[in-house]
NUKOLFI-415256 format. One record per residue (C-alpha): residue number from 1; x, y, z; residue in one letter. Coordinates in Angstrom, 3 decimals, padded with zeros to 6 digits. Layout:
LUMGU   i        X        Y        Z aa
LUMGU NUM        X        Y        Z  A
...
***
This chain:
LUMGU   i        X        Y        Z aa
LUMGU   1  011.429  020.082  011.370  X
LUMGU   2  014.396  018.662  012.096  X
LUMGU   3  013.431  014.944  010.873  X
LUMGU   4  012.493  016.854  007.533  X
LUMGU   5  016.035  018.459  008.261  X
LUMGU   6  018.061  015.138  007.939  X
LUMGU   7  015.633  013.759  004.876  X
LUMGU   8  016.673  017.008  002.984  X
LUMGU   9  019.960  016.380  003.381  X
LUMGU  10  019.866  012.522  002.616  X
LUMGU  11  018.050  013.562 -000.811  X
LUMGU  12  021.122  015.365 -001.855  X
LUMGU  13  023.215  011.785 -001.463  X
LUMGU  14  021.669  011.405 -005.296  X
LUMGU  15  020.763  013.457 -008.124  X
LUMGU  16  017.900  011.246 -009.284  X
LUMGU  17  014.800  010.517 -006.673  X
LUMGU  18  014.493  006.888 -008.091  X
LUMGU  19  016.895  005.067 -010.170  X
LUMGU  20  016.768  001.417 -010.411  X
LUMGU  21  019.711 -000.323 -009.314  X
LUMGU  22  021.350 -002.298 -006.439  X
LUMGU  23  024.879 -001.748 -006.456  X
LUMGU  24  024.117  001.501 -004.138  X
LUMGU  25  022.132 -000.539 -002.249  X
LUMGU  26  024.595 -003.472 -001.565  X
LUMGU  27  027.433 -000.582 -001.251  X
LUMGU  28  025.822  000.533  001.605  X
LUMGU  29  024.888 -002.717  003.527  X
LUMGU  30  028.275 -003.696  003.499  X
LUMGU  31  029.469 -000.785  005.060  X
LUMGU  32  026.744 -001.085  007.912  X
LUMGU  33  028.018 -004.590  007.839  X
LUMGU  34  025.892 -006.439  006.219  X
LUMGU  35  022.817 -006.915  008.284  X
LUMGU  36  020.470 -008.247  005.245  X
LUMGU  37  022.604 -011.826  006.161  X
LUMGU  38  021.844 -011.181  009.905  X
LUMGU  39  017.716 -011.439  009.347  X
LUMGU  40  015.684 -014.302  009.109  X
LUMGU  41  011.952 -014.668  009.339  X
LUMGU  42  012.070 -012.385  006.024  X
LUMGU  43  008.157 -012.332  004.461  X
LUMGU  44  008.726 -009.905  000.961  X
LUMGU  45  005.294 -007.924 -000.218  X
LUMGU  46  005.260 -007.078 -003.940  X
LUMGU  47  002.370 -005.935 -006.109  X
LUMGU  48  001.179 -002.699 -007.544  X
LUMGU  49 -001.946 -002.522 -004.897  X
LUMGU  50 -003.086 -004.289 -001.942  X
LUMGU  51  001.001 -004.408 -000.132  X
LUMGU  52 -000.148 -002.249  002.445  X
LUMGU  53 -003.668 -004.139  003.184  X
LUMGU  54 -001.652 -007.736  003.003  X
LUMGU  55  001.001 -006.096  005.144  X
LUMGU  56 -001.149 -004.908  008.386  X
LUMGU  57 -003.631 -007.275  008.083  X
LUMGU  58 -000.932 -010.241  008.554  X
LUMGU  59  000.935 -008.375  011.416  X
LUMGU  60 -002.818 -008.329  013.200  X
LUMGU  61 -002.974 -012.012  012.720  X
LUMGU  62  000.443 -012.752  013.814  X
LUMGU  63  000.413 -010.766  016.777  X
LUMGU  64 -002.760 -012.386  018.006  X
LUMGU  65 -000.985 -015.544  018.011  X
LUMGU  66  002.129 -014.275  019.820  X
LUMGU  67  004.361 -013.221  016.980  X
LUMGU  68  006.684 -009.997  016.884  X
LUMGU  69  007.246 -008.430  014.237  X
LUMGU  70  009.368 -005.515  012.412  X
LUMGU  71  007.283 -004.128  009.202  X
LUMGU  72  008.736 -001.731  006.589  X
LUMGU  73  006.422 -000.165  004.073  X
LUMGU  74  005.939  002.805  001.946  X
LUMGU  75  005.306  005.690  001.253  X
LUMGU  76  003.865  007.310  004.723  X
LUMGU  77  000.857  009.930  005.279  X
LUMGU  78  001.268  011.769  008.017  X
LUMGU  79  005.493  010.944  008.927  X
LUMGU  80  008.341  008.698  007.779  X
LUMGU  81  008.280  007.220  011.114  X
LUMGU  82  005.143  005.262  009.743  X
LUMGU  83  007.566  003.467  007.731  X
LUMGU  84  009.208  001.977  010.617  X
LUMGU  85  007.401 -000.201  012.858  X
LUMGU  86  009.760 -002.829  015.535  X
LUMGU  87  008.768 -005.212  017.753  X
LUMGU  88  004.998 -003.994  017.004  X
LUMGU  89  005.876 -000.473  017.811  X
LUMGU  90  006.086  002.654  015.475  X
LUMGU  91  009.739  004.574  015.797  X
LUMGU  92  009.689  008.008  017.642  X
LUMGU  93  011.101  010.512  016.055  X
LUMGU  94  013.827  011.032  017.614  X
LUMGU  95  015.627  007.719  017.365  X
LUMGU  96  014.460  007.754  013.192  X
LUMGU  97  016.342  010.854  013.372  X
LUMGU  98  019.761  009.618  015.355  X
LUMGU  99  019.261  006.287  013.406  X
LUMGU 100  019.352  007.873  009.758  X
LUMGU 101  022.693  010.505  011.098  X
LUMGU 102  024.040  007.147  011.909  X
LUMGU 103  023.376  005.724  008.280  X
LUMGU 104  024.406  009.004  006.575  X
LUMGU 105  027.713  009.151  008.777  X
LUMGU 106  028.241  005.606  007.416  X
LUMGU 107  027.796  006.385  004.049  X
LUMGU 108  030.213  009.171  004.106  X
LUMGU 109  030.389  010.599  000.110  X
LUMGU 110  029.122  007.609 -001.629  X
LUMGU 111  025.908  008.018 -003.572  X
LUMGU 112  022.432  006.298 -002.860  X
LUMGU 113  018.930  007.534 -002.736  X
LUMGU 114  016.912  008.221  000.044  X
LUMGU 115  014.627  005.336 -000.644  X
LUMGU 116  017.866  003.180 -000.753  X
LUMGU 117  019.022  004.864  002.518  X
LUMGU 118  016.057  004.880  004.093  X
LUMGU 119  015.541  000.676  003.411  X
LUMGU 120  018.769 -000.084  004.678  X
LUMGU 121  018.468  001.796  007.873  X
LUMGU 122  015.261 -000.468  008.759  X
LUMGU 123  017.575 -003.649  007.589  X
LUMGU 124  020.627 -002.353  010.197  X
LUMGU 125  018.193 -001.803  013.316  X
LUMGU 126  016.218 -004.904  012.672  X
LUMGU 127  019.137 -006.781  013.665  X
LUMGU 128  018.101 -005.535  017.237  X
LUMGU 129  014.884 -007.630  016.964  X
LUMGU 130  016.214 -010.479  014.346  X
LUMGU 131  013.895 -013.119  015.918  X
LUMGU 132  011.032 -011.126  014.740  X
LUMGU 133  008.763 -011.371  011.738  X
LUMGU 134  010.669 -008.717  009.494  X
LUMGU 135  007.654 -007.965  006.260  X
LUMGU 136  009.061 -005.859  003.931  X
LUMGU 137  007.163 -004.202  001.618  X
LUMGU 138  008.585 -003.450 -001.613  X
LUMGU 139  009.060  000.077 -003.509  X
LUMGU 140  009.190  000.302 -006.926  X
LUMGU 141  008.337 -003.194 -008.684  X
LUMGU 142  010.949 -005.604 -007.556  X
LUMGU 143  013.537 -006.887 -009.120  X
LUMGU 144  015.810 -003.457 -008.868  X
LUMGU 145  014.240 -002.516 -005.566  X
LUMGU 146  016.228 -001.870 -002.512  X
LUMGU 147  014.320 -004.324 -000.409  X
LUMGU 148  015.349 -007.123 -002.756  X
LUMGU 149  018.469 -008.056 -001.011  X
LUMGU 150  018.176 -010.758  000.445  X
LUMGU 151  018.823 -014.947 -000.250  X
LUMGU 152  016.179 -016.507  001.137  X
LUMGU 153  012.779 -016.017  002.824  X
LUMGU 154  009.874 -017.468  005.006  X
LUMGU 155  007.201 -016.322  001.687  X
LUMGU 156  006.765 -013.813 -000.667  X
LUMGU 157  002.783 -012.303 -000.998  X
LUMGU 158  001.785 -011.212 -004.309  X
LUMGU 159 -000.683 -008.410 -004.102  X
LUMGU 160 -003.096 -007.392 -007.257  X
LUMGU 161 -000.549 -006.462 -010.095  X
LUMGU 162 -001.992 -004.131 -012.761  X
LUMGU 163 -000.622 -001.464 -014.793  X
LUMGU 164  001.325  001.251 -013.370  X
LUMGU 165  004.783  003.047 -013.666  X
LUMGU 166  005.067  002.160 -017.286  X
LUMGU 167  007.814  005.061 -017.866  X
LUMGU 168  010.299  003.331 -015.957  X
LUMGU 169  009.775  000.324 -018.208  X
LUMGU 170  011.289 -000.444 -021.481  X
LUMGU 171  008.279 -003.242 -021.866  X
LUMGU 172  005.676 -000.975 -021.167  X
LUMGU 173  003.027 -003.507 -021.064  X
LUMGU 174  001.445 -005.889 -018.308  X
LUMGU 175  004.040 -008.274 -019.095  X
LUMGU 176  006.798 -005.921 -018.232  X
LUMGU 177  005.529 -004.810 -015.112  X
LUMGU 178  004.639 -008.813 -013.803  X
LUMGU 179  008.677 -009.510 -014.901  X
LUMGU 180  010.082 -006.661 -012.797  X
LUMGU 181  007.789 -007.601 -009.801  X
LUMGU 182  008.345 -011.950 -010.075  X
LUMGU 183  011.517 -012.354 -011.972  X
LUMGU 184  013.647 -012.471 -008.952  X
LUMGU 185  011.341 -013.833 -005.914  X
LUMGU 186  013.131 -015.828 -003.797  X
LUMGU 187  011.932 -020.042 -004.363  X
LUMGU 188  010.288 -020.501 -000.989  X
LUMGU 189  006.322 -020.516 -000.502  X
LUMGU 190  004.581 -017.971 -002.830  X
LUMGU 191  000.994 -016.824 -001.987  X
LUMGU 192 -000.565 -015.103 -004.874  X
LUMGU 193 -003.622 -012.313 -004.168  X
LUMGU 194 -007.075 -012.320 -006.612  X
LUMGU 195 -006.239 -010.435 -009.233  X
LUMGU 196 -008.367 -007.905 -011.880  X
LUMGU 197 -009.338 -010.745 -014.007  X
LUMGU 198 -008.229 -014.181 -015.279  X
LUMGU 199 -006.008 -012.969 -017.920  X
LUMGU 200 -003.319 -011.557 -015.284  X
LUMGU 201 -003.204 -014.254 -012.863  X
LUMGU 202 -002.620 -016.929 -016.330  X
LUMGU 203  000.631 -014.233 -017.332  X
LUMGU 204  002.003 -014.666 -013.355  X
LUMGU 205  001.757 -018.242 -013.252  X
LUMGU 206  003.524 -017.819 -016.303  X
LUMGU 207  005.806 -015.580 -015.111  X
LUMGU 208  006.336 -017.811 -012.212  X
LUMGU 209  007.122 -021.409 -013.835  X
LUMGU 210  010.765 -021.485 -013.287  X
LUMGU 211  010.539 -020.353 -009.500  X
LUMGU 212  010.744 -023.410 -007.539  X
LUMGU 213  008.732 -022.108 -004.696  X
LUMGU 214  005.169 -023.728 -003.235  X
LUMGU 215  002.511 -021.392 -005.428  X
LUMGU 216 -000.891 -021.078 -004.122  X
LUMGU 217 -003.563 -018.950 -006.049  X
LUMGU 218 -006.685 -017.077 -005.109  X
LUMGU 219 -009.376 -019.275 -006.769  X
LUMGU 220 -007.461 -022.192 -007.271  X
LUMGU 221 -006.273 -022.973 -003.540  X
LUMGU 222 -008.245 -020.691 -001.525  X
LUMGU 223 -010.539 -018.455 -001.938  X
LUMGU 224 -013.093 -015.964  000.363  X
LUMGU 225 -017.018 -015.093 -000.470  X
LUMGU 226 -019.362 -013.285  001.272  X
LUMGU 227 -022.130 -015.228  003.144  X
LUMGU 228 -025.608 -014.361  004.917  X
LUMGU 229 -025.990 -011.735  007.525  X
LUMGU 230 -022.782 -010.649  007.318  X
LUMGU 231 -020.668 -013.284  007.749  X
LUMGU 232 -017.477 -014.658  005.087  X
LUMGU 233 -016.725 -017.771  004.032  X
LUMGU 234 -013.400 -018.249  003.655  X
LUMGU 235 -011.816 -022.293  002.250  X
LUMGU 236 -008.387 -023.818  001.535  X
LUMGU 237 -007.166 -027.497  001.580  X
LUMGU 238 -007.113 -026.951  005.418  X
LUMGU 239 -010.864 -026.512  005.732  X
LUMGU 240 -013.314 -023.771  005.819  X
LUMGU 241 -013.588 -020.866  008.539  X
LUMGU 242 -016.781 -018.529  009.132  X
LUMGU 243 -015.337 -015.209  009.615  X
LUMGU 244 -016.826 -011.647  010.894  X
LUMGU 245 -016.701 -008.806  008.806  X
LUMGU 246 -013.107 -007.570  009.609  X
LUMGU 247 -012.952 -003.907  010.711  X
LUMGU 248 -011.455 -002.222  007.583  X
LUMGU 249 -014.202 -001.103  004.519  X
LUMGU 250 -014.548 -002.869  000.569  X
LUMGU 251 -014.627 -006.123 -000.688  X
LUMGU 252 -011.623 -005.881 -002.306  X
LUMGU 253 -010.045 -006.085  001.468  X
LUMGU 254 -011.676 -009.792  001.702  X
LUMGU 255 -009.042 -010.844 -001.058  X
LUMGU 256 -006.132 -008.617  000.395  X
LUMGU 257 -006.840 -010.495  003.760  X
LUMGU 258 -007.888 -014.150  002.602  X
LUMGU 259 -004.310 -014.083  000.878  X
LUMGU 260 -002.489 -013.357  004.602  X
LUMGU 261 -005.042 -015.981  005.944  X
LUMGU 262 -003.856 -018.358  003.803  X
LUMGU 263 -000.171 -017.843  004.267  X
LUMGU 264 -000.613 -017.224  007.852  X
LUMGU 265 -002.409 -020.994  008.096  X
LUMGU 266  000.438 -022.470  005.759  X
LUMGU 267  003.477 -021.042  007.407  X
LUMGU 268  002.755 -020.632  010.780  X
LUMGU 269  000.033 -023.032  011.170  X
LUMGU 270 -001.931 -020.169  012.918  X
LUMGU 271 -005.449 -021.188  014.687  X
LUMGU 272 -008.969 -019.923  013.895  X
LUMGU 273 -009.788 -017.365  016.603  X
LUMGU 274 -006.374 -016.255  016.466  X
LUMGU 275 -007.281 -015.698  012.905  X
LUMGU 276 -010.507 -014.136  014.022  X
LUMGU 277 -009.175 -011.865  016.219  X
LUMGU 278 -006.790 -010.491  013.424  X
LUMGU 279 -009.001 -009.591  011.169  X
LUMGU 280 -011.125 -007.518  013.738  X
LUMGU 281 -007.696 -005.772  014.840  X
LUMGU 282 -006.716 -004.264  011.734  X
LUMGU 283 -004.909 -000.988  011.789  X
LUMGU 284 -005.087  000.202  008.345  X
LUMGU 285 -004.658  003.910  007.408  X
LUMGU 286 -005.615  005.931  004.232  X
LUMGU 287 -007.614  002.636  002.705  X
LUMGU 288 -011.217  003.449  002.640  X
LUMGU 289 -010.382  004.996  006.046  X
LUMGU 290 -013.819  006.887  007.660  X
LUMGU 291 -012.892  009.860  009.830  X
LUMGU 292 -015.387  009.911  012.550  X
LUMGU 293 -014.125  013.255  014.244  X
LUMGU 294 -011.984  016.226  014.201  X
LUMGU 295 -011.940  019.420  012.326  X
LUMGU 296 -013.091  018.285  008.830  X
LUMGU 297 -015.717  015.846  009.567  X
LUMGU 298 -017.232  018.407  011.416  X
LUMGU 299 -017.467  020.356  007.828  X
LUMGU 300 -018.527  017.394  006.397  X
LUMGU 301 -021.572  017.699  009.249  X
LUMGU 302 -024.049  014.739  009.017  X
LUMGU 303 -022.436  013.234  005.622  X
LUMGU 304 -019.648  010.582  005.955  X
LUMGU 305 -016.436  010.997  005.138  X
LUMGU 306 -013.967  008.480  003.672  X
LUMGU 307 -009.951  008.707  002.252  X
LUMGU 308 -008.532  006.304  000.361  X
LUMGU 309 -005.183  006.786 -001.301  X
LUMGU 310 -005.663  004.889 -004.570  X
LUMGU 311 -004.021  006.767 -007.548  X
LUMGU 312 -003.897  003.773 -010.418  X
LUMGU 313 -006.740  002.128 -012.400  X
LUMGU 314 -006.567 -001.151 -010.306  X
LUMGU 315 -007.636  000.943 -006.946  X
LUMGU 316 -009.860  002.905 -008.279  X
LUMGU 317 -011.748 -000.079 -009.864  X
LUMGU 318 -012.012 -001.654 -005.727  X
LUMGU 319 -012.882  002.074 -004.659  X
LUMGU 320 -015.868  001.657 -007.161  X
LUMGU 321 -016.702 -001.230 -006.406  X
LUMGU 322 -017.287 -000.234 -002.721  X
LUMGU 323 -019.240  002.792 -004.020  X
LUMGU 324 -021.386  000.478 -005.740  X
LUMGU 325 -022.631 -001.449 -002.936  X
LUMGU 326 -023.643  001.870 -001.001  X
LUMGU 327 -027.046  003.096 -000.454  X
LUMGU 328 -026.668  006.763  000.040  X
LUMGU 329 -025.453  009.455 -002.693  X
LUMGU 330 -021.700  009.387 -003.437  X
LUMGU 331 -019.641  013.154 -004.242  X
LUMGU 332 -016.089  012.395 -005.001  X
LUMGU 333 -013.203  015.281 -004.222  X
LUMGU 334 -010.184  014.013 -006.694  X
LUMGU 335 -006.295  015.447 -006.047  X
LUMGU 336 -004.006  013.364 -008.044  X
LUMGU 337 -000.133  013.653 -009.430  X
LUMGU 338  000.747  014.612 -013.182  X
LUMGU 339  002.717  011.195 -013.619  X
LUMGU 340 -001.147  008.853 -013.545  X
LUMGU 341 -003.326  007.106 -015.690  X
LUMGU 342 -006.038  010.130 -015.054  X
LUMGU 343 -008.694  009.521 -017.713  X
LUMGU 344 -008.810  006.146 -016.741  X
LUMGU 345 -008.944  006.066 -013.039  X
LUMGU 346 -011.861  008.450 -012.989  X
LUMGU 347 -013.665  006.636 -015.796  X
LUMGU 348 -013.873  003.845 -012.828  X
LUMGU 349 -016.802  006.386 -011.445  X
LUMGU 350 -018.897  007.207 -014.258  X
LUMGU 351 -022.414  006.512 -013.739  X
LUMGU 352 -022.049  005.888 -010.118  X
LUMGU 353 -021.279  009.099 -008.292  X
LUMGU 354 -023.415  012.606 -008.017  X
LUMGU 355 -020.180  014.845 -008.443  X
LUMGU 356 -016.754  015.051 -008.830  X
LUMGU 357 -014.665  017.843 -007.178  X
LUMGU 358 -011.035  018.923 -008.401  X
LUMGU 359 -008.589  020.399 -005.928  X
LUMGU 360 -004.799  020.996 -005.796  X
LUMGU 361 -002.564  018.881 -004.008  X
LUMGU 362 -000.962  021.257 -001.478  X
LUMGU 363  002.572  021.472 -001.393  X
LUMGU 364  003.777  018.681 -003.936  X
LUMGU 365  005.069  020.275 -007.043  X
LUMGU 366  003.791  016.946 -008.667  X
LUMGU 367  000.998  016.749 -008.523  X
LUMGU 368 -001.667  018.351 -011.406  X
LUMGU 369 -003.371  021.157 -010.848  X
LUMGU 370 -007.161  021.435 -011.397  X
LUMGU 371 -007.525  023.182 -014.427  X
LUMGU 372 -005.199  020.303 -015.874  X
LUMGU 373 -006.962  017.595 -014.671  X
LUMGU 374 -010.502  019.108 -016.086  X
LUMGU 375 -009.153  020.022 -019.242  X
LUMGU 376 -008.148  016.010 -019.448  X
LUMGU 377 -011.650  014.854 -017.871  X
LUMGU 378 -013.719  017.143 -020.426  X
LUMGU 379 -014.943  014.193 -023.000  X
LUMGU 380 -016.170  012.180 -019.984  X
LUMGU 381 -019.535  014.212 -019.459  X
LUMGU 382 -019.311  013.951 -015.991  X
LUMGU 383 -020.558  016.732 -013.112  X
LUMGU 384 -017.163  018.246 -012.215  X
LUMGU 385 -016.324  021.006 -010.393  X
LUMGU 386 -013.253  022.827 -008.892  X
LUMGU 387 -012.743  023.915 -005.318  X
LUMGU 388 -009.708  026.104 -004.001  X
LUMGU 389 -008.769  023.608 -001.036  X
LUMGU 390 -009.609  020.257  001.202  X
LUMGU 391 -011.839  022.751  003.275  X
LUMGU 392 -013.494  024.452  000.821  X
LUMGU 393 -014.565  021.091 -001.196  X
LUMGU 394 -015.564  019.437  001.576  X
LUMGU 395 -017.415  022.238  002.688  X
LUMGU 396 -019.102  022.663 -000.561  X
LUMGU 397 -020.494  019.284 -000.237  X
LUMGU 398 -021.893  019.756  003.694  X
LUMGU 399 -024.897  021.104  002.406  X
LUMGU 400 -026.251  017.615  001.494  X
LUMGU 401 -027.546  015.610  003.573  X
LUMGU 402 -026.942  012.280  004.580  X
LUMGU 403 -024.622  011.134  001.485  X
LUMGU 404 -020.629  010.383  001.251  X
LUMGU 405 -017.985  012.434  000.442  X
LUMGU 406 -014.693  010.200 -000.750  X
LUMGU 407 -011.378  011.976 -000.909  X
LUMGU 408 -009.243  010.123 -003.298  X
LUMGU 409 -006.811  009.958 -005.930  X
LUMGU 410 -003.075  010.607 -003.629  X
LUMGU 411 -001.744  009.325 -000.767  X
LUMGU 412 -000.151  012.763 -000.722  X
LUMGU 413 -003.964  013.671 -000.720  X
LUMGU 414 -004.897  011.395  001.991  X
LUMGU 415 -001.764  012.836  004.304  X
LUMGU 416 -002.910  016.797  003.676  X
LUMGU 417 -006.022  015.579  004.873  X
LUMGU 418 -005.420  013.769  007.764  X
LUMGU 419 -003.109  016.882  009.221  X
LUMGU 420 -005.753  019.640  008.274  X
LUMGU 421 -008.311  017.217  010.479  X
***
């Protein structure tokens, strides 16, 4: 309560929630005296999916090989501590807590948002653990984006970009949101994921022309397939590797973590096993995450239970895509906010799933309510059906035998379910 205490009170530092700017931003690193100039060993995550994957699954890999490192990402599930990991570790509460009254204290009457506030917090205690690997994750595309502040960097990882956020765009096309997530990358060593077809990765290298930086491109110069019994194939210019299947679910995770491979082997000239190890270590939450135990997979009884926090058309093509590959009978339960694509994230699932349920968010007042969301998802012909709560849908679907059940649509979702189980 009280850490929800002190974010309360930081949300009242601005009128709007987001607003796309960095004069706040740089207002309030001065005043904590400038740490952004203090880092080094900066690695910058953009995309519209596949940060968080590219995120965790390089810290695994670095950390097998020694490395320390500070990661910053967004949003959390569960707590905003999630948000800040140092020197490998995730921040207790209480130190968030004194470290944001520190922040606020600093920023006296001056206006900022809380994701503004929040960023440069991280930035002013990294300086504690500068000689770290600081990967920062960005927000909100890029190029007005709190985490863009600073003038040089170790790489930049480009994760799949696809459409998304289009209101805060006055291009509201693919080519607006690949300008506000490349325009202003720092010219270093640029590392570029797979992305939803040829068409998109043609418009970044586009995009990218006038950036000095060292480009590599899934497909062009490296690349990841699966091979027999169960083994991947991954090759760049530095030679092939024969990996294991690393410990987090859907092919769409071989791209996410072939890109980190290939920056890891680039950059930090990082060995096989270490590499091995790394992908095997992955701690990856709300991403095609099975719970194995607590108080809702024992609803769920003998079917399997997955999250995943996709909520635009580009995730819930990979969630697919997984489903596709599965042998048992698929029931979907579907929570999503009013501000998505909703027709055409759940057209990802015709013709491949038994069900579809429709709950309510609980307690986000933006999120769609079920009625809504069916009323959209009429034309579709598709079995849905509406359930009161998380307990009741999954509940609803015990009574089968042996299939999945797959929770998706929020990462609001995903965090009401993981504190219910």
């Amino acid at each position: 309560m009280k850490l929800q205490k002190i974010i309360s009170k930081l949300e009242k530092h601005h009128k709007k929630k987001l607003d796309l700017s960095l004069e706040r931003t740089f207002n309030l690193l001065k005043k904590l005296g400038n740490p952004q100039s203090k880092l080094k060993n900066i690695v910058t995550v953009v995309g519209t999916n596949a940060k968080a994957s590219m995120c965790y699954s390089l810290k695994s890999i670095l950390n097998q090989a020694g490395y320390k490192c500070n990661l910053y990402t967004s949003p959390h599930l569960l707590s905003y501590t999630e948000r800040y990991i140092f020197n490998d570790k995730e921040i207790d509460e209480e130190n968030l807590i004194d470290l944001l009254e520190d922040t606020e204290r600093i920023l006296g009457d001056d206006n900022a948002t809380l994701f503004e506030i929040l960023t440069c917090t991280f930035i002013k205690y990294a300086e504690n653990f500068k000689d770290n690997i600081n990967i920062i994750e960005a927000g909100l595309f890029h190029q007005f984006d709190s985490t863009n502040v600073f003038r040089e960097n170790l790489m930049t990882l480009i994760g799949v970009i696809h459409n998304d956020h289009f209101q805060w765009l006055e291009n509201k096309s693919i080519e607006g949101v690949i300008y506000e997530k490349t325009n202003k990358l720092l010219n270093s060593n640029i590392f570029v994921n797979k992305q939803v077809n040829d068409k998109v990765r043609y418009k970044i290298e586009r995009s990218l022309e006038k950036n000095t930086s060292n480009k590599y491109f899934f497909g062009k110069d490296f690349n990841i397939t699966n091979s027999e019994n169960g083994f991947i194939q991954y090759q760049d210019y530095l030679g092939e590797m024969v990996l294991p299947e690393p410990n987090i679910l859907g092919n769409h995770q071989l791209y996410n973590i072939s890109t980190t491979i290939a920056a890891s082997r680039k950059i930090f000239n990082i060995k096989d096993n270490e590499i091995i190890n790394g992908i095997q270590n992955i701690s990856l939450k709300g991403r095609l995450e099975e719970i194995k135990s607590g108080k809702l997979k024992t609803i769920a009884g003998n079917n399997r239970l997955i999250v995943d926090g996709g909520h635009n058309i580009s995730a819930s093509l990979s969630i697919a895509n997984w489903i596709k590959n599965q042998n048992q009978e698929v029931n979907l339960i579907v929570g999503m906010m009013k501000d998505k694509e909703h027709i055409e994230f759940i057209k990802s699932f015709r013709n491949i799933v038994n069900s579809i349920t429709l709950i309510d968010i609980p307690n986000q007042d933006g999120a769609i309510s079920k009625e809504d969301l069916e009323s959209k998802l009429n034309d579709l012909n598709l079995n849905i059906k509406r359930s009161q709560s998380i307990e009741s849908a999954i509940k609803s679907l015990s009574k089968n035998e042996n299939t999945i059940i797959v929770c998706i649509g929020s990462l609001y979702l995903v965090g009401e379910i993981l504190k219910l189980n």
